[in-house]
Each structure stands twice: as C-alpha cells, then as structure tokens.
N, C-alpha and C positions, 0 to 999 in steps of 0.2 A: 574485472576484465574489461577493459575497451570494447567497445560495438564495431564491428567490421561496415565498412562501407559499402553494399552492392552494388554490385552493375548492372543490377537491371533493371533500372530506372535511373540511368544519371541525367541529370542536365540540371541546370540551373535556377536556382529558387529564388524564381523574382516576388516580391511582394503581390501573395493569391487572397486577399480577402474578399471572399463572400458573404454579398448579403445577408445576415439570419432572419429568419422567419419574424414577421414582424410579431409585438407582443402581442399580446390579445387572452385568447382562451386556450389554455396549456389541457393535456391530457392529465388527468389521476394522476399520479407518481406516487407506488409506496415504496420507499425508502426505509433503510436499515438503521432506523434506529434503535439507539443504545434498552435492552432488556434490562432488568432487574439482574444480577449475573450470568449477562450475556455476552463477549466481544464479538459479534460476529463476522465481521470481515478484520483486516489487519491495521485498518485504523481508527476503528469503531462505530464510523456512519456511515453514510451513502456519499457524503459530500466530502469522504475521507479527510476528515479536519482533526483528527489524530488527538479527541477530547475525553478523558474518562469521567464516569461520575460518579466514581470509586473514593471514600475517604480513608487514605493510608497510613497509618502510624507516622510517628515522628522519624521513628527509626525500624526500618522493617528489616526482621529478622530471617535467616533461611530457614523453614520447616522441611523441605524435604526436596529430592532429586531422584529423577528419574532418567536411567541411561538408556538410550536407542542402540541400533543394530551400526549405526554410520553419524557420520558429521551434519549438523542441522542449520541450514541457511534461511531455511523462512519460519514468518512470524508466527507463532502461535496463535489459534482461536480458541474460542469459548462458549460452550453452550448447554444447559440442559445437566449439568455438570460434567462435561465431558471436555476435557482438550484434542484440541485437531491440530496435527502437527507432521509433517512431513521427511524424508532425511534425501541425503543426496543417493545413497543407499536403496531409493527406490520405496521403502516401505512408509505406510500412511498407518499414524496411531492415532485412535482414540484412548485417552487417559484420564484415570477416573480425576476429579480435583483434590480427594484425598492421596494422589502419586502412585496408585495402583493402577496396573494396565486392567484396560477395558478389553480392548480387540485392536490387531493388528493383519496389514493384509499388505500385500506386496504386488507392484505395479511393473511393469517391463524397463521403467527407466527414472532417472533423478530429478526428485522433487524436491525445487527450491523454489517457487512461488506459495504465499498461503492460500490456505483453503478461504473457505466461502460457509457459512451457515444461513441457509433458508430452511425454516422451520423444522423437520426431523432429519434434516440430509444435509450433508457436506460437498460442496464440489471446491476438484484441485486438478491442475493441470500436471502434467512432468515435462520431463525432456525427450520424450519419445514425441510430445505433440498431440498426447490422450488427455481428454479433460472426461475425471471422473466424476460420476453422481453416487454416493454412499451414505449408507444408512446412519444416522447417529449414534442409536442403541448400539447396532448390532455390527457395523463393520462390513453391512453383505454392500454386493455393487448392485446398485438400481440401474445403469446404460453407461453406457461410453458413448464418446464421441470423438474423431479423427479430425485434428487440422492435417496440414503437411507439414509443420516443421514444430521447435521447440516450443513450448507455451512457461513464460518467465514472471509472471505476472497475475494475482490474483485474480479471478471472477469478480463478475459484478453482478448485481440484479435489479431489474427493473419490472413493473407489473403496472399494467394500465389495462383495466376493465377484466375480460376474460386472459388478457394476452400478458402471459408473465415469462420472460427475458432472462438466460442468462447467457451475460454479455465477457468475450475475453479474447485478450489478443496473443497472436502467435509470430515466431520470426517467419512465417510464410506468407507476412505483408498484412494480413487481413485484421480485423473485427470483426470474429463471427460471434452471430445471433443465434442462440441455442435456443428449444423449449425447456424450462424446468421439470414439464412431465415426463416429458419422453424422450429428450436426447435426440430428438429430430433438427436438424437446422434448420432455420427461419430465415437466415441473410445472412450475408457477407461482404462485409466493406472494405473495401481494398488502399491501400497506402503507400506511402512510398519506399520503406524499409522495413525493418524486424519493430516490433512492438515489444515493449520491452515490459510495462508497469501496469497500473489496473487504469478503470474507468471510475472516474469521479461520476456522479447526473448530480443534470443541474435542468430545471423545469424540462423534463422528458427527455434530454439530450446526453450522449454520454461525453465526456470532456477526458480526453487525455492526450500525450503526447508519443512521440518514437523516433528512432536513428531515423526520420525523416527531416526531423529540425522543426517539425509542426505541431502546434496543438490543432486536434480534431473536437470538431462537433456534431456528432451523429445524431439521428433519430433513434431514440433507443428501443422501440416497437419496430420500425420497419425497415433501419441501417438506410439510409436516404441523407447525404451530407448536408449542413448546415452552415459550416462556414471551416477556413480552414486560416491556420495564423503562424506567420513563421517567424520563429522566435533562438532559433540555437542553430548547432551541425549536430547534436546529439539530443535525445530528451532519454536518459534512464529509468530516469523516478516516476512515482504517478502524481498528479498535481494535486490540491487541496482545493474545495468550493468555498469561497467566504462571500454572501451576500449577490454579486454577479461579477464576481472577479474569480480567473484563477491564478492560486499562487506556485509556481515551478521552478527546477532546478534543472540547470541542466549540465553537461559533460566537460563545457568548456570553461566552467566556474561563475558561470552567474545565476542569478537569481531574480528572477522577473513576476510582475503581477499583470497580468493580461486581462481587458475589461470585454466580457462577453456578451454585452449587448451591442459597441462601436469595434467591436474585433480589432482593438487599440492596447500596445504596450504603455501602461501608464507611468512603469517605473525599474530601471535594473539597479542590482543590487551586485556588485565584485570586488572582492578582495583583488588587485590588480597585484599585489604581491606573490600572491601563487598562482593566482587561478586555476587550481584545483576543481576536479568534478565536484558537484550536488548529486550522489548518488540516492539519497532517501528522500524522503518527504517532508514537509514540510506538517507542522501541528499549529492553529487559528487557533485563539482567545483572546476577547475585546479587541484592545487596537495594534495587540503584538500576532507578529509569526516568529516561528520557531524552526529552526534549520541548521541541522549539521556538517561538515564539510571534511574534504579529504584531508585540510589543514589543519587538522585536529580540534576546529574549535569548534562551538557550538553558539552562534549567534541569534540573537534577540532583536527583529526588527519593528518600524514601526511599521503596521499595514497598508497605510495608507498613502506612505510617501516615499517606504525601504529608506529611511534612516537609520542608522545604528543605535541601538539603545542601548547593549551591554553584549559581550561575547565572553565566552570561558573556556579556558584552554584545559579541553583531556586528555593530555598527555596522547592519545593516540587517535587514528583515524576515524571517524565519525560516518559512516555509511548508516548504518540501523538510525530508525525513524526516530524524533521523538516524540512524547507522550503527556499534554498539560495533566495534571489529577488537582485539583484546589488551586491552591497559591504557589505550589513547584511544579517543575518541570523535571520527569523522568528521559534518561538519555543515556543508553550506552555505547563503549567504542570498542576497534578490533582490537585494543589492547588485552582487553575483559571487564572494563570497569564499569561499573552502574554511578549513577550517580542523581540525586535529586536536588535539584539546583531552584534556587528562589526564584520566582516568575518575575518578578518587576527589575531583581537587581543582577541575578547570576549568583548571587552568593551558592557554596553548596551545602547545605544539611544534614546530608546522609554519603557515604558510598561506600561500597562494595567491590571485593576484588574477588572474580568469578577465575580470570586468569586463561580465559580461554578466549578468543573472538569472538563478537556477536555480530552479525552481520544483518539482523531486521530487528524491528521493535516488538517489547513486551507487550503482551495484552495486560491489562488492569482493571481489574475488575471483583464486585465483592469483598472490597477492600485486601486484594494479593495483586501481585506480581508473579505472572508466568515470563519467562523469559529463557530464550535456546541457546544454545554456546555450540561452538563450535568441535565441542567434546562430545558432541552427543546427547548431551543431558537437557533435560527441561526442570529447569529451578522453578521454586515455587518461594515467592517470601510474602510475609505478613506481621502478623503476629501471636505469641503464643500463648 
C-alpha cells in the first residue's frame, strides 16, 4: 500500500545536512548479534544486514506447518526455541521450533511489524499504536506502551552502560525511546511523516528512514538529532549498516548508498524501466548487496559503486527481505515462491512453491527456515 502524504508538515525539502558529531569516543553499544539458534530481530543484527550463520542443506525440505487464527505479514523471530510471530488478526504466538504452539495472547489490533527479542522478552508493536513487552516462556505481558498512531515497524535496541533503549517508530511522526524495564518513555524524536521500518545503530546512533524522504540519525541513549539526509519522497523499508554506509530503498524505485560520516549519496541504483518501489531491505556480504524489487526481480549489486552484477527474475513481486546463508542467497516473492539463488551468479539451486504471499523475510537459523505466508502458516524447512 503507498504511504499517504501529510499535511502536517508540508514544505519543501531543500538539502538539510547536519554536521555529525565529530568522531572520537563513541559510547558502549551492545548490539544484537546473531546467538547460537538465535534470529533476534527480523534481519538478524543490529546493523540489520539480513546475514545468517546458519548452514542449510543443499535442498531443504518441509518438516512441518503451523496454522494461525489470521493472514501473517511480518517476519518471523527466534529464540530460546521459541518462534515470535504476529498475524494481522491481532494475535502474538510463541511457537515451539518443534511446530507445537507454546502460548498465544491477543492484542486490541493488527500486527504486521516483527517482533524484537532482548533476552527473555519479546517486544512488538500493532496497529492500534501499542508496543508490547512479553514474556518468552510464558506469553504473560510485562507493560505496554502508547504512541498515538500505527507502529509498522520492528523495534530496535540499544544499551549503553546502565541505559538500555528500546527504540521504534510510529505513523504519529515520532521515534520514541522506550525503557526495556519498565515501559516508561525516555524521549521522543519527532519527523516529518509516518515512519514506517526499523532502526539500524550505527556507533550509538540509530539510522533509519520514513514518508519524510529522509534518512535520520538519532542519539540512541537520548533521541538528540545528528544529522538528517534527503534521499527519496518515500523511504518504506528499513536501511542496512555496512562499515559507515547505509544502504536503502526507497518508493520511488531507487536504491541508494548514503555515507554517514559526509552525510553524502555516494551512489543510486534504478531500474529507469519501471521504477518500481524497494519495499524491503536490502541483505550486505563482502562487496555485494542484495535487494528485491516490485519488478519482480531480485538484484545483485556491487556495494561499492551500485553496479549490477547479476539480477533474477521471480516470476512475482519481491517485497520480503532477503537473506545471504553461505554461498546463496535466500529470497521469497508475493507469488509464494522461495528460492535459493547462488551469491556471486544468481543461479537458482533450490525452490519451493508455498503458493501463498510472503510479504517479509525468513529467519534462518540452526540450520531451518521459518518462513509466514500469507495463509497463515509458519513453514518450517530443513532437513530430515
């Protein structure tokens, strides 16, 4: 669905770059990474670079399916052995990874952003604009916390010394700063449209974009802006961190690498043919990115410079994320199809016809594949 354009901030987006804080001494940052059979957030790190360290079969098989109450748009998590998984339906599962329900618990409204795992607790936003805190085990609610409008877009987290951050945006303009203990708000940064995707950090700061047309750089301890970069009329997706660059997509069909230390576009990347939106994410390893498009295909760039190095046409739309694991690249479209495609050439190896929409990416992990359709189900493939 298109983003709506508000009126309550219209005017015109001249070139706003601010200074950033010069380098120097950054604060702690602990960052999410990848566990032993962990996905914790929806693209597996802090700097959401969409990289598993999962070794999959040549050909992975389905072991098992599990149906929800409603249609399921966001991505699966993983942790502890539990899947976190949300429906539009409103209800939030924990699922054992053997495809047996755990606990399930029902929210006032439809959730399609993923969850978040920080150590025993899951937080998730919906569309009423509630972002919850929940238990892993047991499914009880540890707090709530109220934006004023929809919340579309995974949580992030950030922890520096005593002060641990969780960070998420809402279509009521803001970046709010949550506590992880207690659901208390710490700040709120205000923007200039609906936020739509998660927060990458990147040395303390969080980095994302929204139907402002800008990428932000927040203080992620104290929401204190850092510089601000405008790059699109839409940003959807949430960006990926590679080294001090971020890589985004945005509505109007390009694909840009933004350098976050000169608050400098280094490089766009468009199919001037369709120009079609980049609604997902993009996934870094070595000198490629990875990036799906409305145009059905799924392109291979080079990082450095957004030259093409190979694309592959899926037969359908390409919104859900994708996901390097080794030498392929996992990738499905609205069609239904999975597909595991060769890293350097595109060739494909493996795929699968689920037959339903998938509308976010697999987690991978523990050598499986969880992955939602839009049937409801959460697939599990591996091998047996």
């Amino acid at each position: 669905m298109e983003p709506s354009v508000s009126q309550r901030h219209m005017h015109t987006f001249a070139a706003r770059i601010f200074p950033l804080l010069a380098a120097g001494i950054f604060s702690a940052q602990l960052t999410l990474a990848q566990q032993p059979g962990c996905w914790t957030n929806f693209r597996g790190d802090a700097a959401l670079t969409g990289v598993s360290r999962a070794e999959l079969p040549a050909r992975p098989e389905l072991l098992w399916n599990f149906k929800t109450d409603d249609a399921i748009r966001a991505a699966p998590v993983v942790c502890g052995g539990t899947i976190v998984v949300g429906t539009v339906g409103g209800s939030l599962y924990g699922i054992h990874t053997d495809g047996t329900l755990g606990w399930k618990i029902a929210t006032d409204n439809a959730i399609e952003g993923p969850a978040l795992i920080v150590g025993e607790t899951a937080y998730v936003g919906n569309l009423g604009g509630t972002l919850h805190a929940v238990d892993l085990a047991s499914g009880n609610v540890r707090w709530t916390y109220q934006t004023e409008n929809q919340i579309m877009g995974s949580p992030a987290f950030y922890a520096s010394g005593d002060r641990e951050v969780i960070l998420v945006g809402s279509y009521d303009y803001y970046l709010h700063g949550v506590d992880l203990r207690t659901g208390k708000g710490l700040w709120k940064y205000e923007t200039n449209n609906f936020i739509n995707g998660a927060c990458a950090l990147y040395r303390g700061k969080a980095v994302f974009g929204g139907c402002d047309g800008l990428v932000h750089l927040v203080d992620a301890s104290s929401g204190v802006s850092g510089a601000e970069m405008e790059i699109a009329t839409y940003v959807a997706s949430s960006a990926a961190v590679d080294g001090h660059h971020a890589l985004v997509g945005d509505y109007d069909g390009r694909f840009s690498s933004v350098d976050l230390e000169s608050q400098q576009v280094r490089w766009v990347f468009e199919n001037s043919e369709s120009n079609l939106p980049f609604i997902g994410s993009p996934a870094v390893y070595g000198d490629h990115v990875y990036i799906g498009n409305q145009d059905k295909y799924l392109y291979c760039l080079n990082k450095n410079t957004g030259e093409l190095v190979w694309k592959y046409n899926t037969g359908g739309r390409v919104d859900a994320s994708p996901v390097v694991v080794g030498d392929r690249v996992l990738v499905a479209n609205m069609r239904g199809d999975l597909f595991l495609l060769d890293r350097k050439t595109g060739e494909p190896s493996w795929t699968y016809e689920l037959g339903t929409p998938v509308y976010s990416n697999p987690a991978v992990v523990s050598n499986r594949i969880y992955v939602a359709g839009d049937d409801g189900r959460v697939y599990c493939f591996g091998k047996k």
